[in-house]
NUSE-672052 format. One line per 2 residues: number of its first residue (from 0); their letters; for each residue x, y, z of C-alpha. Coordinates in Angstrom, 3 decimals, padded with zeros to 6 digits. Layout:
// NUSE-672052
NUM) a) X,Y,Z | ...
***
This chain:
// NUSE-672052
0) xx) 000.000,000.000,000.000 | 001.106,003.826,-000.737
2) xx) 000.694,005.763,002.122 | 001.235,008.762,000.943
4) xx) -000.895,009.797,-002.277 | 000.090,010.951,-005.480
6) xx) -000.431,014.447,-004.308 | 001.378,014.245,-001.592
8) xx) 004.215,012.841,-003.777 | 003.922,015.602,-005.740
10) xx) 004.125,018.114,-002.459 | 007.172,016.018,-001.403
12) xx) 009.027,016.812,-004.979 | 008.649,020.660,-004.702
14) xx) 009.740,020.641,-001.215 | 013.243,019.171,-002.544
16) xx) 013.313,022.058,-005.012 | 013.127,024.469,-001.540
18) xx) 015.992,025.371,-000.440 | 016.837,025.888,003.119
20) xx) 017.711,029.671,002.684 | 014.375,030.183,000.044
22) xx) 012.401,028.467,003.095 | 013.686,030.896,005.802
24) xx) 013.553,033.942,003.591 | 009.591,032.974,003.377
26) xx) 009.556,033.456,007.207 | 011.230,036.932,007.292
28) xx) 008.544,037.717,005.013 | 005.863,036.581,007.459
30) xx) 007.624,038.291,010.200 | 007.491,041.793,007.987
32) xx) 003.568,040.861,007.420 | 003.112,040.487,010.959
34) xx) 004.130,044.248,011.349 | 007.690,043.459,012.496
36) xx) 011.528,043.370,011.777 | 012.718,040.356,011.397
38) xx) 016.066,041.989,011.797 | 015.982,043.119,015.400
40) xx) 017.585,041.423,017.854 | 015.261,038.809,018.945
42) xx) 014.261,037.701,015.390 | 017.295,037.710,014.076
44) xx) 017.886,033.685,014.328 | 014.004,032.816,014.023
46) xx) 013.924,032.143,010.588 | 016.787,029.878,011.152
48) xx) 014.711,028.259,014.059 | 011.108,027.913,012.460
50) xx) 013.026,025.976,010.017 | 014.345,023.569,011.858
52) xx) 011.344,023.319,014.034 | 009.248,022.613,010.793
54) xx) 011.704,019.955,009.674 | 010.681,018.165,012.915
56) xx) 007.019,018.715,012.665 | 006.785,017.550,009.215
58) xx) 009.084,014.761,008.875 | 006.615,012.140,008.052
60) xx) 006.664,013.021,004.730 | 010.403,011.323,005.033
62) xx) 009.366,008.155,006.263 | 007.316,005.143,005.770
64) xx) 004.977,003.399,007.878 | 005.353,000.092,006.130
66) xx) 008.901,-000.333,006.741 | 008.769,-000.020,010.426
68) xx) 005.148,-002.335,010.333 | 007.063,-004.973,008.216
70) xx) 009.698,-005.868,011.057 | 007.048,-008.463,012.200
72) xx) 007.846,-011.852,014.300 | 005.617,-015.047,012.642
74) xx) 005.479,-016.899,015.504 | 002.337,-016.047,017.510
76) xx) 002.208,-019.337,019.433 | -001.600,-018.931,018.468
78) xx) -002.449,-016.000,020.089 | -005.819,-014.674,018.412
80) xx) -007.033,-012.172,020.692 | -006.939,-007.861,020.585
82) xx) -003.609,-006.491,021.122 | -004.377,-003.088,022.247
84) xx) -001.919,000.302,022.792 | -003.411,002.732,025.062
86) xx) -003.082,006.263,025.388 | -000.126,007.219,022.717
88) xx) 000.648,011.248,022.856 | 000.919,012.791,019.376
90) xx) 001.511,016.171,017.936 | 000.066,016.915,014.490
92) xx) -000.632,020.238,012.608 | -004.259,021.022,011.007
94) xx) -003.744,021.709,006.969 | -006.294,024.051,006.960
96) xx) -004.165,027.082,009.280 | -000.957,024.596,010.250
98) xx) -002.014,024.967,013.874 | -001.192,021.828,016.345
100) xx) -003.236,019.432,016.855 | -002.730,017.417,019.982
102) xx) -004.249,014.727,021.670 | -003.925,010.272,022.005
104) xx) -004.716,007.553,019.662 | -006.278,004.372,021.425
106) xx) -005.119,001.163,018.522 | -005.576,-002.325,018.432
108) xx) -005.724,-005.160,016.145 | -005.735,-008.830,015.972
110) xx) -003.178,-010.567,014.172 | -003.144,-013.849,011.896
112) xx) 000.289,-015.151,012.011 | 002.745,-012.830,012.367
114) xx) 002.783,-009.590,015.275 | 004.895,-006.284,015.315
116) xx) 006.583,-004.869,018.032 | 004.354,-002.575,019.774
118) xx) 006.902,000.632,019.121 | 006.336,000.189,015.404
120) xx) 003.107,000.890,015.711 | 003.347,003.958,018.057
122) xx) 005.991,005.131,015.290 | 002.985,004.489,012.809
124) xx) 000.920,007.305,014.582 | 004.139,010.104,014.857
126) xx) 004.997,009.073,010.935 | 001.231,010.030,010.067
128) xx) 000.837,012.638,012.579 | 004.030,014.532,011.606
130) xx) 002.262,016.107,008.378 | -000.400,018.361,007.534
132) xx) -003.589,016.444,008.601 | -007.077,016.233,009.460
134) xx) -008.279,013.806,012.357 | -010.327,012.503,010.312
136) xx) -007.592,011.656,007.681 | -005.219,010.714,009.851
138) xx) -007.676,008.008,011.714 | -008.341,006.047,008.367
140) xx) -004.445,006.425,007.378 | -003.331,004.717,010.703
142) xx) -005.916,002.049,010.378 | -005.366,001.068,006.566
144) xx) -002.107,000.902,007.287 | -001.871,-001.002,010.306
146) xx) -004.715,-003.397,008.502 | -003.195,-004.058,005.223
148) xx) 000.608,-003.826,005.918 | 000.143,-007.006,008.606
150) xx) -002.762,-008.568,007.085 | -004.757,-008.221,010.645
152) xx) -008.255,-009.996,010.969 | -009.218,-006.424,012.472
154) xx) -007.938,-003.138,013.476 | -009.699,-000.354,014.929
156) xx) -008.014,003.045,016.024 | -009.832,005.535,018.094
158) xx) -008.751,009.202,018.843 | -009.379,011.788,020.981
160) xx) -007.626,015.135,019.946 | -007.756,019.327,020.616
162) xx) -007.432,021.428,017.707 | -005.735,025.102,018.622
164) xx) -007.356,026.014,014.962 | -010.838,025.934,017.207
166) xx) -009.416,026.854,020.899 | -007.205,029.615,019.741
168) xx) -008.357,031.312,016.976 | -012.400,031.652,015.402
170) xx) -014.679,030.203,017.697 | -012.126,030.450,020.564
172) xx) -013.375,027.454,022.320 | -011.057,025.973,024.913
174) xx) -011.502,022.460,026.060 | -013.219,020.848,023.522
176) xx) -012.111,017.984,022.109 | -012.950,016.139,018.662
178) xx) -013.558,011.878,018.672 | -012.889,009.771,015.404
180) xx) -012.671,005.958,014.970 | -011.981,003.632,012.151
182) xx) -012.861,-000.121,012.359 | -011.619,-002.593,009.660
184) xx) -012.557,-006.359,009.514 | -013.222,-008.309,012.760
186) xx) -013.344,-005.183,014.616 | -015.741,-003.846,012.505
188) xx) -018.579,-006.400,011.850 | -018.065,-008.559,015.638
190) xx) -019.929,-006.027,017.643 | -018.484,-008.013,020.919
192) xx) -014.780,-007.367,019.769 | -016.094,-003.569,019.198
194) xx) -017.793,-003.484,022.493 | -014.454,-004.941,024.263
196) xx) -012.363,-002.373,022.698 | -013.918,000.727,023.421
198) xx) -014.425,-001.235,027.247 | -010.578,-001.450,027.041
200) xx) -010.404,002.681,026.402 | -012.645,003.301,029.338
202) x) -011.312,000.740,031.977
***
């Protein structure tokens, strides 16, 4: 499966025809729209620093989720049950005003014959998370992913996440947050696995 779309590909591309300096230039210019100089003192290094900071929230357009989900171990000893990560942290950034969004992913799937170390998939969530997203997006990427790359019998991710697009600018409404889920196989149609995984998020 690609993970990232041909768009996305496409976004990827022109970003490697950016250079460093053309990238940081583009923040002085903010700066100067802002109403300030970026050459003052205390801006002086900040284009330098947004930068940087932006290669770190948007480096999962440098990596793939399928090579960390394909260092699997076949040997399950039969295990056919949920295997369930709780409460992973995550930073993202809304495409619509490249706010954060913040918040935990609840996963889980059941495997067939092979399982993946449970880091892998918490590095599935930052690789998706660490590009411009929508929850909603970001939910069915995770769970595809996670589905298809280990051939599960189910998978179903659930998140709970603030968006500063909402609490700090528009509506200005603090302390709401915003629910998605995606269920795939098993954990779709078995309405008992279902029940015992959302049980599992509130126990």
């Amino acid at each position: 499966m690609d993970s990232i779309s041909p768009k996305r590909n496409l976004k990827i591309a022109l970003q490697n025809k950016i250079t460093r300096k053309e990238a940081e230039k583009a923040v002085e210019t903010l700066i100067r729209w802002a109403g300030d100089d970026p050459e003052r003192e205390g801006l002086k290094d900040t284009p330098k620093r947004v930068v940087s900071a932006y290669e770190e929230f948007f480096s999962g357009y440098k990596q793939s989720p399928e090579d960390f989900l394909s260092r699997t171990f076949d040997d399950v000893e039969g295990y056919e049950d949920i295997v369930m990560l709780k409460d992973i942290s995550f930073n993202s950034h809304c495409e619509h005003h490249m706010v954060p969004i913040t918040g935990k992913v609840h996963l889980a799937y059941i495997p067939t014959r092979k399982v993946v170390g449970i880091s892998k998939l918490a590095r599935t969530v930052d690789i998706f998370a660490k590009r411009l997203q929508t929850q909603e997006t970001m939910t069915q990427q995770v769970c595809k992913c996670i589905h298809e790359t280990l051939e599960t019998k189910g998978v179903a991710v659930y998140i709970e996440a603030f968006h500063q697009c909402m609490t700090t600018r528009g509506v200005l409404k603090p302390n709401v947050s915003t629910i998605t889920n995606c269920f795939l196989g098993d954990l779709k149609t078995n309405k008992d696995l279902k029940r015992q995984f959302l049980d599992y998020i509130k126990s």
